[in-house]
N, C-alpha and C positions, 0 to 999 in steps of 0.2 A: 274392167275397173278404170283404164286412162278415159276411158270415154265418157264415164261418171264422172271421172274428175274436169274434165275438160269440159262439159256440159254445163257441171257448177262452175265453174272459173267464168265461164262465158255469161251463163244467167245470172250469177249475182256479183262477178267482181271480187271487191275486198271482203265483202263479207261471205262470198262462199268460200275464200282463201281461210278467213276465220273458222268457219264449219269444219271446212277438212281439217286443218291442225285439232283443231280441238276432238273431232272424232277419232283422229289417227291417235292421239292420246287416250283416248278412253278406251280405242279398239284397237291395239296395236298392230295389225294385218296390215291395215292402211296403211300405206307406207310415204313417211315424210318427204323421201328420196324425189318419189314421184309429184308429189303433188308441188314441192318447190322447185324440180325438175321441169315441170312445166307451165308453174309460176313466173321462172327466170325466162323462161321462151315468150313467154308472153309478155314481161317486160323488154324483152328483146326488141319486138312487134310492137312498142311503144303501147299497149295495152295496160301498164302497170305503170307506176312509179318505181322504180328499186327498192330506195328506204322505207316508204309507207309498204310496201307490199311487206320488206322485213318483218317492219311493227305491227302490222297489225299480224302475222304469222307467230311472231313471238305471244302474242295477246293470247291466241288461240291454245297455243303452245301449254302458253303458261295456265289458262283456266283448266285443260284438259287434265295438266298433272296435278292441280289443287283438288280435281274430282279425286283423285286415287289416296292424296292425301290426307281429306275428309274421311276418309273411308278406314284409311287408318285409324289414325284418332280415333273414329266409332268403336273399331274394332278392337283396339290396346293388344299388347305385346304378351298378357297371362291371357287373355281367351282365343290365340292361336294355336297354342300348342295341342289340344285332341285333333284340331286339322291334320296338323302336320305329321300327327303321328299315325292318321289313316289314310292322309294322302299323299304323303312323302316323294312317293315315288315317281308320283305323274307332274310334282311339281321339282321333282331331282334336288331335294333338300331332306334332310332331319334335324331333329331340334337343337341340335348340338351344334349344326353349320346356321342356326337358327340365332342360337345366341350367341353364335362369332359377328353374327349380321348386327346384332341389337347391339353390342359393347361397341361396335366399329363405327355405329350410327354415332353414339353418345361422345366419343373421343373428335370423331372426323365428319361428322356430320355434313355439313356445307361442300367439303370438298368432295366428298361421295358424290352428293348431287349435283354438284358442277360436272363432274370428269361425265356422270352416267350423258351426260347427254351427248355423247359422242358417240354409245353403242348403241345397236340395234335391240329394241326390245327393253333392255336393260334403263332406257329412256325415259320410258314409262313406269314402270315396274317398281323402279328405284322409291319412288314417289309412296309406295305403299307402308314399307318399314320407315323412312320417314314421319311418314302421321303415327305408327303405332310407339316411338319411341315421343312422340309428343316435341319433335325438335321444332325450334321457333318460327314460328308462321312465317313472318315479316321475311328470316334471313332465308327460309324454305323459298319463297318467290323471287326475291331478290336472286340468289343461286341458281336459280330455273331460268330464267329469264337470261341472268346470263350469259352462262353457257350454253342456253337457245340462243342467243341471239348471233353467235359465232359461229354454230354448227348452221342453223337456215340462211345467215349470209352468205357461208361459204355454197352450202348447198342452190340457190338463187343465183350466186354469180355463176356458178357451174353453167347452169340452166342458160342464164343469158349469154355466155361467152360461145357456145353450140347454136344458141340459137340464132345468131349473129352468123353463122358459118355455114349451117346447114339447113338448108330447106324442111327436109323429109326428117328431125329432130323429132319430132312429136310421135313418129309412126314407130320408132324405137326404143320408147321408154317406156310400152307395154310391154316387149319381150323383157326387158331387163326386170322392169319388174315382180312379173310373173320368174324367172331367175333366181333373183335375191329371196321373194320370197320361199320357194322350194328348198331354196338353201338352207333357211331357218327353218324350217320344218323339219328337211333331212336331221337336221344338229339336232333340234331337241329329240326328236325320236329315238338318235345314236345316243342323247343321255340318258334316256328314260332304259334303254335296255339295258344299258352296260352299270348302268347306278346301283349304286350299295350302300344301305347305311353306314357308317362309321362303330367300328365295335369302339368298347372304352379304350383308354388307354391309344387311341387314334391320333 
């Protein structure tokens, strides 16, 4: 996977910086970590601009969670529920933690998807109940965008501030990554087993 990304970075630049965010939002595996990890190395190596590499990552960012967004809205908040009531399990929800998500969207909207973009997974994802509760486009990107633009800075300077220090940087952000991601797999797995509906009265 670093070698995909490193390959895109190299062949097209800003806009394979584009591609990656915006895949890693649509397919969350992809992992942000890495690919602004070795974004910020390569502005290191004076290959990038800092800011522009930000902005256009935030651009990516941000189309990748309007995809999931869209997709809500298509979908709305009453044609979910036979899902979830067959698939509950694999997605470690029931309806009930369903429509704690849907009242919490309509009260806290904005800030939900501000904070989400700080967690792994959760980044992307967030973006789905948003479209389905139909919260406001304009403040939906606005919120995206900004709280991407915090989180890939921070993660970009990372990148540059190692890359600036350490030569052999690039050869260790595969292991890490392949890491991180096992880690999210283990986790969802350990919820999938241990998960239970919620009886009434919960």
């Amino acid at each position: 996977m670093t070698d995909f990304i490193l390959d895109l970075i190299q062949a097209w630049g800003y806009f394979g910086i584009f591609v990656l965010m915006f895949l890693e939002n649509v397919f969350p595996p992809i992992p942000s970590e890495v690919i602004m990890g070795l974004g910020g190395v390569a502005a290191a190596q004076g290959r990038f601009d800092f800011w522009t590499l930000v902005a256009v990552a935030v651009a990516g960012t941000t189309a990748g969670n309007w995809v999931w967004y869209a997709i809500g809205r298509w979908i709305g908040y009453e044609r979910l529920k036979p899902f979830i009531d067959r698939h509950g399990r694999w997605l470690t929800l029931d309806w009930r933690e369903v429509e704690r998500l849907h009242a919490g969207f309509l009260k806290y909207g904005p800030g939900i998807v501000f904070a989400a973009r700080f967690m792994p997974v959760a980044r992307t994802m967030v973006s789905l109940p948003a479209g389905m509760v139909r919260m406001n486009q304009a403040k939906f990107l606005l919120w995206t965008a900004a709280g991407s633009t915090i989180w890939i800075a921070a993660l970009a300077g990372a990148g540059q501030w190692f890359g600036k220090r350490f030569a052999a940087i690039e050869q260790l952000v595969g292991p890490l990554a392949l890491i991180a991601i096992g880690t999210l797999i283990l986790f969802y797995l350990w919820r999938v087993v241990t998960w239970k509906p919620q009886r009434p009265g919960d």
